[in-house]
N, C-alpha and C positions, 0 to 999 in steps of 0.2 A: 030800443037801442040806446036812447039818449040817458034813461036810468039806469043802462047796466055801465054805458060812458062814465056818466056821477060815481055812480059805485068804482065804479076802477079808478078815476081821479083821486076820491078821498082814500083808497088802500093805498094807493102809491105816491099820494101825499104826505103819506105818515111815513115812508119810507125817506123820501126827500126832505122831511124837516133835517133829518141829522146828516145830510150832506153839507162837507165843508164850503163855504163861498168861497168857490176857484179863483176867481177873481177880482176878490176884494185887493189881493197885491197888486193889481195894475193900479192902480191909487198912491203905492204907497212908493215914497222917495227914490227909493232904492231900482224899483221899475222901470219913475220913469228917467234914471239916468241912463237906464239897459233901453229907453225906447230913444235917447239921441242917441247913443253907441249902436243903437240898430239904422237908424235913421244915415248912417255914412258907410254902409251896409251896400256894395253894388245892387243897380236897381236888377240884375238876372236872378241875385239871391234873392231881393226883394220879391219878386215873382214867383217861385219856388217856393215861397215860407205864404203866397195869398192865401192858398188853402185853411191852413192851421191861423191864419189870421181870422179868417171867417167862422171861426171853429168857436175863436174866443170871441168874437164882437157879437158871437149870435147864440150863446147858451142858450135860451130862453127856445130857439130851433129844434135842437136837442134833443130837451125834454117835452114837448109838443110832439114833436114827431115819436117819440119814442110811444108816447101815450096813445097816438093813431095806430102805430105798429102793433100796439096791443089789445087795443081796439077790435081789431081784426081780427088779432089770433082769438080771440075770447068771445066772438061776435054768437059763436054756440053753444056755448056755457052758461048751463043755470044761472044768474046773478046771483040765487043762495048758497052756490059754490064758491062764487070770488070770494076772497079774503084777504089782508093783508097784507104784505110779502114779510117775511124774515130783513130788516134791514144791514144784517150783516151778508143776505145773497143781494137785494135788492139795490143796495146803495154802492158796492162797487159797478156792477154791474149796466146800473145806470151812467155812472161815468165813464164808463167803456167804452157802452155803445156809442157814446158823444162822438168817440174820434172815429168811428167808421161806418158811419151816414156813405160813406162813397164806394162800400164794398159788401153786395148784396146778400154772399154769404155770409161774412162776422157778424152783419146786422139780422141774419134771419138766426142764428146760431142764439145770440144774446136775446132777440124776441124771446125765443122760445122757452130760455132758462125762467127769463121773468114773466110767461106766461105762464108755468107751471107752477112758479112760484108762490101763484095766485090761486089757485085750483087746490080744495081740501081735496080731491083725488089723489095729488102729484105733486103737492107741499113738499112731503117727507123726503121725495125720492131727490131732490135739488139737491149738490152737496155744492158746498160755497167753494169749494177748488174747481168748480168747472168756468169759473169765472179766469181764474188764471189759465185754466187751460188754454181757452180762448183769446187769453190778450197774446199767448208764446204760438199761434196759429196764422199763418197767411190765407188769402181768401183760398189757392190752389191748394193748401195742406185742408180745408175745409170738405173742399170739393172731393178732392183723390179720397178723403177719409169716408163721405157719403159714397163714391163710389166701390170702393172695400167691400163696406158696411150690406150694401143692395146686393153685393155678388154673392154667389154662393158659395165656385170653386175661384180660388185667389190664388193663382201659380205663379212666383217670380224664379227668373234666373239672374243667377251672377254670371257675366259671360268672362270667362278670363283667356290669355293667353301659357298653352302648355308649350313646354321647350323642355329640354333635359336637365332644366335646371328647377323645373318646378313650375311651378304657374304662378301667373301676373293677373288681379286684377285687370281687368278692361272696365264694365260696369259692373257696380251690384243693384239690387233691387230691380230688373229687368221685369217692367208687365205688360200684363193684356192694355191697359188705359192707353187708349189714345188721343184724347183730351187737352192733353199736355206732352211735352217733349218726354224722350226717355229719360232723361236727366231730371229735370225737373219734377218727375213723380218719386222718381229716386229719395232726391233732395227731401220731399214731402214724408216718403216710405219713414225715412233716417227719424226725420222728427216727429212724427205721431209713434216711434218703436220709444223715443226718449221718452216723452209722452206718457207712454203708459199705456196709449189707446188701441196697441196692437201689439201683436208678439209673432216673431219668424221664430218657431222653434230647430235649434239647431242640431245640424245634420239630416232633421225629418224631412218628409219628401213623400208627393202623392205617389202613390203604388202603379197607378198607373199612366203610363210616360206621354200617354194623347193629352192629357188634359194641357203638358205642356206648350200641345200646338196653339192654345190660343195668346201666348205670350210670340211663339215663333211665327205667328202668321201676322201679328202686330207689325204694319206696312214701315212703323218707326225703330221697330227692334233691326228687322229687313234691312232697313236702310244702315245701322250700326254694324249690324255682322257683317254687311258687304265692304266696308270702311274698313272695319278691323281686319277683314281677309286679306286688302290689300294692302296691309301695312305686315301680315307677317312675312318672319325671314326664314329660311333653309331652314329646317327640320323644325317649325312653329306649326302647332294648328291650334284650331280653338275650341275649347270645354265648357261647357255648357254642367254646372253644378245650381241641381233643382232645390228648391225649398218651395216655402208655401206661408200664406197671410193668413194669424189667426187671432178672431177677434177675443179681449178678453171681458173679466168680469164690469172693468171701468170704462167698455170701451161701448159694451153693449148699454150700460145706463146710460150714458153719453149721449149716446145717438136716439136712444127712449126720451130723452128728456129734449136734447139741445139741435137736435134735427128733425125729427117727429113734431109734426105742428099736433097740436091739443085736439 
């Protein structure tokens, strides 16, 4: 273990020579005026900004840990397999990860891109936009997205309110996930469809109407449509318009490369 350690330190040594020093401007004049105009900075904000303090006083953390993390993913890989990373996937990527040390999905997400990175199996398959994809991700858009991804039948509804004047929005992206609030998978739905990493195709809708129960029997949808029933008025009910989550061509290498451990 300790020689396939070495070997992964010098491939991803050669990757980190061409990383900028982040922090050679705390040095320089300019900084440390921004650090007395921080310094009369209330001490609640001072509190709030420790995190990202400790972020910068401990690079060296960082990439240590970063190197354990990969350690592990790589712990059953040929050493004749490791190689080098690509320093245009490598070198953002590692500066990434720096900022979410504290959030176990971005940091397994980012593992996994520069473990593959490393693997002549799974070089090729890395495309360096998955690095951006990652930093426009919250740990819950990670999550909602692995869990997508593991399902097989993915039925959302928009729940709206009908009246003779048409129908209202109430929620969209209604699902089976209960993990997270209705809303906040919503929320998540919205940006991984931006994303690229999924697509609701519109108008289409699974053929058969059961599979819907496992979004209607969602104990948190339950709890919305009894809410929304008690807010309609005289001649309002509520419409339930099915659609369905469907993974695409970027969405499935995605989850091959950057949630699939090695």
């Amino acid at each position: 273990m300790n020689d396939e350690l070495d070997k992964l330190t010098k491939g991803i040594g050669k990757a980190l020579e061409t990383t900028p020093e982040l922090y050679h401007d705390a040095l320089q004049p300019s900084a440390q005026e921004s650090g007395k105009l921080i310094a009369r900075i209330p001490r609640a904000i001072n509190a709030a900004f420790a995190g990202i303090d400790k972020w910068i006083l401990n690079k060296e953390y960082s990439v240590e840990e970063t190197k354990r993390l990969l350690a592990a993913k790589l712990d059953k890989i040929d050493p004749e397999k490791i190689v080098e990373p690509e320093p245009y996937v490598a070198v953002p990527a590692i500066q990434a990860i720096s900022y979410t040390m504290n959030s176990n999905e971005l940091r397994n997400l980012y593992a996994n891109l520069l473990a593959k990175s490393m693997i002549t199996d799974t070089k090729e398959t890395v495309h360096p936009s998955f690095v951006e994809i990652i930093k426009q991700m919250s740990p819950i858009d990670a999550r909602v997205f692995q869990l997508i991804m593991d399902t097989r039948l993915r039925p959302v509804i928009n729940l709206t309110r009908k009246s003779s004047n048409g129908n209202t929005l109430i929620q969209s992206h209604c699902s089976w996930i209960t993990s997270f609030s209705i809303k906040q998978c919503a929320t998540s739905i919205d940006n991984l469809l931006r994303l690229g990493l999924i697509e609701i195709p519109y108008g289409d809708y699974y053929s058969n109407s059961q599979i819907y129960n496992y979004v209607k029997q969602n104990p948190l949808f339950k709890e919305l449509e009894q809410k929304s029933q008690s807010t309609l008025a005289s001649g309002e009910s509520l419409n339930y318009e099915n659609a369905y989550i469907r993974p695409s061509d970027l969405s499935t290498l995605f989850y091959n490369v950057c949630v699939l451990n090695p």
